[in-house]
C-alpha positions in Angstrom: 36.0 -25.7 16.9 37.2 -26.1 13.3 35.4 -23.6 12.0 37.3 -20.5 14.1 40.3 -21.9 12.5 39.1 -22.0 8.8 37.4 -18.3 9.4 41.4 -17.5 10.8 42.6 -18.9 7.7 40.0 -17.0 5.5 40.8 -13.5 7.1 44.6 -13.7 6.6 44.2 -14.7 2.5 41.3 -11.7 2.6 44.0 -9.6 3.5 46.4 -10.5 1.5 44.7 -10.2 -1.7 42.8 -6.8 -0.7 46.6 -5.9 -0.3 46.7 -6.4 -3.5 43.9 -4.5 -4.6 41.0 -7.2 -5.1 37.7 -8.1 -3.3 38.5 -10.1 0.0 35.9 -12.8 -1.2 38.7 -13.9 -4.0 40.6 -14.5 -0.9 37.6 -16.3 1.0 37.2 -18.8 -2.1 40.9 -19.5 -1.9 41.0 -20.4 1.7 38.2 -22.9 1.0 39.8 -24.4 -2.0 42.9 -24.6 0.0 41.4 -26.4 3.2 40.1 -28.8 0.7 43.3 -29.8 -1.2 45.1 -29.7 2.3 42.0 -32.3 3.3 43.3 -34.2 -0.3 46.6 -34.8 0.8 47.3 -35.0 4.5 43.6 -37.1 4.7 42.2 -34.7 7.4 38.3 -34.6 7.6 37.9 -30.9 6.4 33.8 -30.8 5.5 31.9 -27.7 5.8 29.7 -28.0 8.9 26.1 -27.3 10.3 27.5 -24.6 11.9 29.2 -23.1 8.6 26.2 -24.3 6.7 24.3 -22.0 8.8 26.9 -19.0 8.7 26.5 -19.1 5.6 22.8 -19.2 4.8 22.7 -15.7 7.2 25.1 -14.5 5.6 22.9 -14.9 2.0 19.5 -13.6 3.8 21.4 -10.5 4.9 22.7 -10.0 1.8 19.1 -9.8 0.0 18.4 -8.2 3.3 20.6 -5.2 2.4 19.7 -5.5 -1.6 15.8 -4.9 -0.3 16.6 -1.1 1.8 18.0 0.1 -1.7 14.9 -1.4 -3.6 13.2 2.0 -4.2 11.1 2.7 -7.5 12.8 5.9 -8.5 16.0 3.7 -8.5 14.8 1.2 -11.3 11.9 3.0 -13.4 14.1 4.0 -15.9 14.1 2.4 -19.6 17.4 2.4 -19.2 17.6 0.3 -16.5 14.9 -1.6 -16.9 14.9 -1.9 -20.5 18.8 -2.6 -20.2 18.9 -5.2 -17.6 16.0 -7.4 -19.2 17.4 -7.3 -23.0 20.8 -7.8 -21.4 20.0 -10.7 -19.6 17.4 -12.3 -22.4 20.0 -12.0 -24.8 23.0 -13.3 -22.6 20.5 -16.9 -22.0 20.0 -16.9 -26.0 23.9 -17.2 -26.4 25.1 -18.7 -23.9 22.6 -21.7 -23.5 23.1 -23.3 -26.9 26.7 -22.3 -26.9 26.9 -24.3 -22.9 24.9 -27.4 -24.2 27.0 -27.5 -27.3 30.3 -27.0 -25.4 29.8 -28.7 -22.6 27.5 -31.2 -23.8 25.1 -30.8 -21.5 21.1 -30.9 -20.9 19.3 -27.7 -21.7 18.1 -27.0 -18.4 21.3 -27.2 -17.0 23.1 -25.6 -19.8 19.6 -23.0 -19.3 20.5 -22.4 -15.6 24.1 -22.0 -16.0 23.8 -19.2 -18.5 21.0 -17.5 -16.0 23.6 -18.1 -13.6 26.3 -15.7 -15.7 24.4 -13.4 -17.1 24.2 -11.3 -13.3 26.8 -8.9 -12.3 28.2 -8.7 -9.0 26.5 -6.3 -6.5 29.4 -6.3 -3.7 32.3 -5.7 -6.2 30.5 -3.0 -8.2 29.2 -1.1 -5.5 32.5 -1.2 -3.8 34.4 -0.5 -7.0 31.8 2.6 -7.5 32.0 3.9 -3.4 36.4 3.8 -3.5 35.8 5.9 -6.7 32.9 8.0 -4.9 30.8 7.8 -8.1 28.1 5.6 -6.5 25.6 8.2 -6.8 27.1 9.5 -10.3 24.6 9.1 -13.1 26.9 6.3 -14.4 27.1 4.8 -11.1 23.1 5.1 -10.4 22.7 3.1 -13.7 24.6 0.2 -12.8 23.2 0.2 -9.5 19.4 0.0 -10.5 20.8 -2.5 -13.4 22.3 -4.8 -10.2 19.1 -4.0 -8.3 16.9 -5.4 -11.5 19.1 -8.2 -11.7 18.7 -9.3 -8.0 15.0 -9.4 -8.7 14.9 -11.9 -11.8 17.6 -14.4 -9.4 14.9 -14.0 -6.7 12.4 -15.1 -8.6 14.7 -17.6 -10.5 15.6 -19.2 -7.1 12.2 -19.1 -5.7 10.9 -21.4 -9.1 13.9 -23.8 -8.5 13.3 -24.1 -5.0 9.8 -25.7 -5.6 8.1 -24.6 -2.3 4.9 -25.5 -2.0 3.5 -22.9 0.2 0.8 -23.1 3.0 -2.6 -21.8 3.5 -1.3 -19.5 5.6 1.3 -18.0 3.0 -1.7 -15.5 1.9 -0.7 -13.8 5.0 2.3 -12.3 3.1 -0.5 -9.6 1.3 -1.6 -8.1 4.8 2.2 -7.3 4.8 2.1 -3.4 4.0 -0.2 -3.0 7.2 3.3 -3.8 9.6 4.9 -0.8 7.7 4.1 1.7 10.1 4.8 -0.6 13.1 8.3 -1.3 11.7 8.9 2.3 10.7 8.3 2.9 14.4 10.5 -0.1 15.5 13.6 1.5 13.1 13.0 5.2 15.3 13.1 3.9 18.6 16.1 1.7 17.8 18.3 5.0 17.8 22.2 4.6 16.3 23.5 1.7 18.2 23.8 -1.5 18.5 19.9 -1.9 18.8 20.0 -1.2 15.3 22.1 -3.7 14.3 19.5 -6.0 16.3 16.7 -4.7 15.1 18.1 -5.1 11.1 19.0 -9.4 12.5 15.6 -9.4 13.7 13.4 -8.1 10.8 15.7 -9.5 8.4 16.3 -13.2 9.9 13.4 -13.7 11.9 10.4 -12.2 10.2 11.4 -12.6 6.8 13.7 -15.7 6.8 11.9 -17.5 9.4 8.4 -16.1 9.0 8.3 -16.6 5.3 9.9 -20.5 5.6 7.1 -21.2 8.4 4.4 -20.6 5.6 6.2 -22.6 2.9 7.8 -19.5 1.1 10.9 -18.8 0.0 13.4 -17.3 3.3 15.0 -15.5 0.9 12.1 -13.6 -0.2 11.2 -13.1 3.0 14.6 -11.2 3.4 14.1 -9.0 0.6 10.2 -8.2 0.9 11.3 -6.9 4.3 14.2 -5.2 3.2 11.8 -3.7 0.9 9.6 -2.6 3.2 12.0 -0.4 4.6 13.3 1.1 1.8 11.1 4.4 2.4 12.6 5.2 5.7 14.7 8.3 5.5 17.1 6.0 8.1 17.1 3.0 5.7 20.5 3.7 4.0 21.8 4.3 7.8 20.1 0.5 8.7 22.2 -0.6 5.8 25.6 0.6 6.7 25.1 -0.5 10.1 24.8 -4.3 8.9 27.1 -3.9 6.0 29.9 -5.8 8.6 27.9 -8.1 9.8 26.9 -9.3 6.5 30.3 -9.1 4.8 31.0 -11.9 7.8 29.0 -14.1 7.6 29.3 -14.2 3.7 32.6 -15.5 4.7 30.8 -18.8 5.8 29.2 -18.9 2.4 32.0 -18.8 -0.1 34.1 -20.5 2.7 31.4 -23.3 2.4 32.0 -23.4 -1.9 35.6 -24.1 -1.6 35.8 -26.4 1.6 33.3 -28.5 -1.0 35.8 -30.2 -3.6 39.0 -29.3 -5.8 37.9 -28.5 -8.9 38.0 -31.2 -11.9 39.5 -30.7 -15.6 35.5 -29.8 -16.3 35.5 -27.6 -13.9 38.6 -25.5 -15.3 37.0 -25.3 -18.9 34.7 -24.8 -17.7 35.7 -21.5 -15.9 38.3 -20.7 -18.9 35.4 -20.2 -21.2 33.3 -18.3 -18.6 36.4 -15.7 -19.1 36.9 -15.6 -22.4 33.6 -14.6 -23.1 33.2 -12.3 -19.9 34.2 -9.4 -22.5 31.8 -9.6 -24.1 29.0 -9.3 -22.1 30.8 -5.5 -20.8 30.5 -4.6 -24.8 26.8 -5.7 -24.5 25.9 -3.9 -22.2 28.2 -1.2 -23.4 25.6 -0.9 -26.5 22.6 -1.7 -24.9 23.0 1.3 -22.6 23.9 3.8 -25.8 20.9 2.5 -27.8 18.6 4.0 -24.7 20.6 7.2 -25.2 23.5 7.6 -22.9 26.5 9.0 -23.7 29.6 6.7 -24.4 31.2 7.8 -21.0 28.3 7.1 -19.2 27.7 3.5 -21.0 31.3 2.9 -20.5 32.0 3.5 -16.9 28.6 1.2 -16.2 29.2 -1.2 -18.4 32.9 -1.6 -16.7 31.4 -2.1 -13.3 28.9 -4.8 -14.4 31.8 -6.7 -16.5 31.9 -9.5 -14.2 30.3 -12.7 -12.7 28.0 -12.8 -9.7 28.1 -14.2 -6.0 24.5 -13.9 -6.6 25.5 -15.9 -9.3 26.6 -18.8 -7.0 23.5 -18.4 -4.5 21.2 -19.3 -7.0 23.5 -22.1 -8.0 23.3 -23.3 -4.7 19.5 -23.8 -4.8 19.3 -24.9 -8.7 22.5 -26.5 -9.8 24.6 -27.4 -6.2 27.1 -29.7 -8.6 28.1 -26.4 -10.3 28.9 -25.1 -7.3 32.7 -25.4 -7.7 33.1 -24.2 -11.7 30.8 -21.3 -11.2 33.1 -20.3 -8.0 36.4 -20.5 -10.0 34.4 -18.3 -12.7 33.5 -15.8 -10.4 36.6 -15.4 -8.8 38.4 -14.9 -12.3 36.2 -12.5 -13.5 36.7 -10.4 -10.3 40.6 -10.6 -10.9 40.3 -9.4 -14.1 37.2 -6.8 -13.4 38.7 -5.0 -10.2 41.9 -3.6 -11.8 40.2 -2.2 -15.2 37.7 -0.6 -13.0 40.4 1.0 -10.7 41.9 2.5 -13.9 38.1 3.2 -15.9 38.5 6.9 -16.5 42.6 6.8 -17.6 41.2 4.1 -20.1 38.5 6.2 -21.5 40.6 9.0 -22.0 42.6 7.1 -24.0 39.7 4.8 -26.0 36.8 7.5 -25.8 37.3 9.4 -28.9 36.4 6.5 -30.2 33.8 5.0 -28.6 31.8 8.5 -28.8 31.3 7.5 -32.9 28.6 5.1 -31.8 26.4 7.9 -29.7 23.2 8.6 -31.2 22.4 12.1 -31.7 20.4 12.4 -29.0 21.6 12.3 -25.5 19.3 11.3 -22.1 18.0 13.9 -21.0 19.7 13.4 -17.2 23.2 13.9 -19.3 22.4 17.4 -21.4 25.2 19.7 -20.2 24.6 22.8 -18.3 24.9 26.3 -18.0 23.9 28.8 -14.9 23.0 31.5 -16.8 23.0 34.9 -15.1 22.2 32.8 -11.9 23.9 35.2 -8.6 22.8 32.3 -5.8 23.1 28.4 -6.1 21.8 26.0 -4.2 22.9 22.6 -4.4 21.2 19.8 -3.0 16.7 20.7 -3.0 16.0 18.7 -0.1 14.5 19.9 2.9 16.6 22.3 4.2 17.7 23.6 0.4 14.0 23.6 -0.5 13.9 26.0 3.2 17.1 27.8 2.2 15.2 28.4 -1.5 12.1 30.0 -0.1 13.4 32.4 2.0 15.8 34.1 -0.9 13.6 33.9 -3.1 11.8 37.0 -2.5 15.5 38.7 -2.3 16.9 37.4 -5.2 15.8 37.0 -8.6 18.1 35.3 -10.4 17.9 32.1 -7.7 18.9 28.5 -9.1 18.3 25.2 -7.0 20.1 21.8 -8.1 19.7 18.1 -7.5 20.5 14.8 -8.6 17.6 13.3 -8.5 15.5 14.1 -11.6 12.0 13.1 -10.2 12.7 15.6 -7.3 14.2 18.4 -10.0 10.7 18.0 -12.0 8.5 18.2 -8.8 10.4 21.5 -7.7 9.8 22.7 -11.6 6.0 21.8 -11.4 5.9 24.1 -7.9 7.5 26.8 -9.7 10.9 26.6 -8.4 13.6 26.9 -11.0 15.9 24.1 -10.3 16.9 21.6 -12.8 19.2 18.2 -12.7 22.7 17.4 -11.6 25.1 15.1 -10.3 27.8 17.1 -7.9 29.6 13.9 -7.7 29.7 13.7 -11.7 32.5 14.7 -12.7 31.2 15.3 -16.6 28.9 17.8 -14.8 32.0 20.0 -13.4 33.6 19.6 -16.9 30.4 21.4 -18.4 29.9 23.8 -15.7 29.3 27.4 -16.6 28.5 29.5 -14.3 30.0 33.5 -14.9 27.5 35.6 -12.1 27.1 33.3 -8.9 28.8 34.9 -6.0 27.2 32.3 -4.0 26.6 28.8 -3.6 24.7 26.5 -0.4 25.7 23.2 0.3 22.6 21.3 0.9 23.4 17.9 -0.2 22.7 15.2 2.1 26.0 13.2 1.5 29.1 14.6 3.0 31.3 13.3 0.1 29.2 15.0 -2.0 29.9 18.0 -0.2 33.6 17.9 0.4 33.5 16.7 -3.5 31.5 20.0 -4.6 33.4 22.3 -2.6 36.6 20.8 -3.8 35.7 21.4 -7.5 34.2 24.8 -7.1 37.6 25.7 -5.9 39.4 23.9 -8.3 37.2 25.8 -11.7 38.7 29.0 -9.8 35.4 30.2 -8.2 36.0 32.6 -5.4 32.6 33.5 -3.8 30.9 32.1 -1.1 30.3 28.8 -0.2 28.3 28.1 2.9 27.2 24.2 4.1 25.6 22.9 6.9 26.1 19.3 8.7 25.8 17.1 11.5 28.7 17.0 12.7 31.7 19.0 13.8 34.4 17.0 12.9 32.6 16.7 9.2 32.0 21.1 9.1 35.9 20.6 9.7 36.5 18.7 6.8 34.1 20.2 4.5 36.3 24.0 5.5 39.4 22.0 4.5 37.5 21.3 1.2 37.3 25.0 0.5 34.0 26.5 2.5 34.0 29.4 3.7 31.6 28.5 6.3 29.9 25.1 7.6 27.6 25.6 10.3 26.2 22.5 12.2 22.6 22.2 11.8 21.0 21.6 15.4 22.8 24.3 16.6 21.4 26.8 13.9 17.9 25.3 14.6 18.7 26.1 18.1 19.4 29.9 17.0 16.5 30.0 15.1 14.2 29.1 17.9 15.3 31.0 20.1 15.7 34.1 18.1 11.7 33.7 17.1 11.5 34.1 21.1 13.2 37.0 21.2 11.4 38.5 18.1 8.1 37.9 19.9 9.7 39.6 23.3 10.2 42.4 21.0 6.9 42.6 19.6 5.1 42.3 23.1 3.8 45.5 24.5 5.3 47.3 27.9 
């Protein structure tokens, strides 16, 4: 079976380039170029197959799949994001379209659908760049993210106009869609943390929505995403995602396997890829000012604008739909752009330090409001993290203790405790501007209520390091995670079923006390 061989072949140049610090998928494109120019001169039959055709057209819907669980509002309703991603990519089709049909001499709708083509960012190397860094929930990080997120949407729509479907009658059952949200919701509980998770994610994601949706003449990649999206609300969504994260990442392999094993790039090909990197700079510097005109601070724009200075493999799968010839160039520009993205993002803050000063003379006077630095006050307990169990852990001191301050990252959530009369306000733990503005002279306490535990070794590390000595309580999980988050510098990290067990069990005994001889 050939393709076990080229997949062999794929893995060992993934290795070796992620040995040398860059995305595996640089060393997946290589592999397929490779098998093609050994095919060139030896004269062996090296064609991608059914069977890597359909590798790699999974590997795609579980990609949109994944892109659909972190499709929640909160994420993109921001004129930053919004506002950002749209000017960003009108503006990058106004340039490079006339620029592409007068360099390349080529139509305008292909000259159109090329510049679409490069004017996304790529989802897998950003958010991996951002999770090595752990600044994938940082304000910075959040904004590139929804950016990505907005940008997946417009090439969903982009590939579902060049497809050209024509939908059946029965398509209009797609609206009656939000009535199977509860039944799938159920479906994702009973699946528990194993492997029937990874089987239910296939199923929803392959059969109902990339089947189901090509049954009725729709797009099977918006069938992916819808029901991606319809899962997005589950508080076990992000958990779905991880869990398919592999499996995805896999069959991927078939896809840019499947580029490469196509054809050795031409001398067209290679100018054309040598111009897709000159000008890759810039569309970071657009973004760059795009993001300060809707008030962010130049670290901020900076570190976002870094992570989305590079060419999609989104990039490619709408190619694959609307311009298959381009296949090839767009591959060898993508692949480019990540070797010259990946490094300046591993070294993002050392090069700010050094450019900043700088780059801060084009702020505006007025910062976004999620970036306005921030001081405790006379604040004695601190709670960081307001969801459940902080909210719980807020309540009950409360009536104790005056002088009582909750925090969280997620400034929707901060206003709604406001609006309740809770006094807890916006912040990123795992920002690290937020620890540089930190003032906090009275708290001789602090709760770790985050729900991430990197956000909570990350917090307890920094508390430590600004030379805080009170108390620092968490709770978790697990017990080899309290272990970790001790090492960080807790004083305490209890595990959370066994404190509800307590807690039970001492309202029993409180009610044995109360009962009458």
């Amino acid at each position: 079976m050939p393709e076990a061989l080229w997949i062999s072949f794929a893995f060992a140049l993934g290795l070796l380039v992620k040995n040398m610090g860059l995305p595996p998928l640089v060393g997946y494109l290589a592999a397929g170029f490779l098998l093609s120019g050994v095919s060139a001169v030896t004269g062996l039959a090296i064609e991608a197959t059914d069977a890597l055709n359909h590798i790699a057209h999974l590997g795609v819907l579980l990609l949109l799949f994944t892109v659909g669980l972190k499709l929640k509002l909160k994420s993109i309703v921001s004129p930053e994001v919004i506002g950002g991603s749209l000017l960003h990519f009108g503006i990058t089709c106004a340039i490079f379209t006339p620029g592409l049909y007068l360099l390349m001499d080529l139509a305008w709708p292909t000259a159109l659908m090329l510049a679409v083509a490069l004017s996304f960012s790529s989802t897998v190397l950003a958010a991996k760049v951002l999770e090595s860094k752990r600044e994938l929930r940082a304000f910075h990080g959040r904004v590139a993210i929804g950016i990505l997120i907005m940008q997946d949407l417009i090439a969903l729509v982009v590939m579902s106009l060049a497809a050209g479907q024509t939908p059946s009658q029965w398509a209009l059952v797609v609206f009656g869609l939000p009535l199977l949200r509860p039944l799938l919701f159920r479906l994702l509980d009973a699946s528990g943390h194993d492997e029937l998770l990874v089987l239910m994610g296939l199923l929803v994601a392959l059969v109902l929505g990339g089947f189901g949706f090509e049954s009725v003449g729709l797009s099977s990649e918006l069938g992916a995403l819808v029901f991606g999206a319809m899962l997005a609300k589950h508080p076990r969504s992000q958990e779905l995602s991880k869990s398919l994260w592999s499996v995805k990442e896999v069959f991927l392999v078939g896809f840019f396997l499947q580029i490469g094993i196509g054809g050795l790039p031409d001398n067209e090909a290679m100018v054309f890829a040598l111009i897709a990197t000159l000008v890759l700079p810039l569309k970071g510097v657009l973004f760059f000012f795009l993001l300060l005109l809707f008030r962010l601070r130049a670290r901020s724009g900076f570190l976002s604008a870094l992570a989305l200075t590079n060419y999609s493999e989104f990039g490619l799968i709408v190619a694959s739909v609307a311009l298959p010839d381009w296949l090839v160039p767009l591959a060898i520009s993508v692949a480019l752009s990540f070797l010259i993205s990946a490094p300046l993002n591993r070294f993002a803050h050392v090069i700010y330090e050094r450019y900043g000063s700088g780059l801060s003379r084009y702020e505006g006077q007025r910062h976004h409001p999620d970036e306005q630095p921030l001081s405790l006050g006379n604040t004695r307990v601190l709670i960081m993290g307001m969801g459940r169990t902080g909210t719980a852990a807020y309540d009950w001191i409360q009536p104790q203790e005056a002088e009582l301050m909750g925090l969280d990252s997620d400034p929707a959530k901060a206003a709604k405790h406001q609006r309740e009369g809770r006094n807890v306000v916006f912040a990123d733990a795992e920002d690290a501007s937020f620890w540089n503005g930190l003032h906090m002279p009275e708290v001789h306490s602090v709760i770790l209520a985050l729900g991430d535990i990197e956000a909570k070794l990350i917090a307890a590390r920094m508390l430590r390091k600004l030379g805080f000595r009170g108390y620092i309580v968490a709770h978790t999980m697990y017990a080899d995670e309290a272990h970790q988050i001790r090492e960080a510098g807790a004083n305490d990290a209890y595990l959370t079923m066994n404190e509800t067990g307590v807690a039970l069990a001492s309202h029993i005994m409180n009610r044995a006390d109360e009962q009458p001889d």
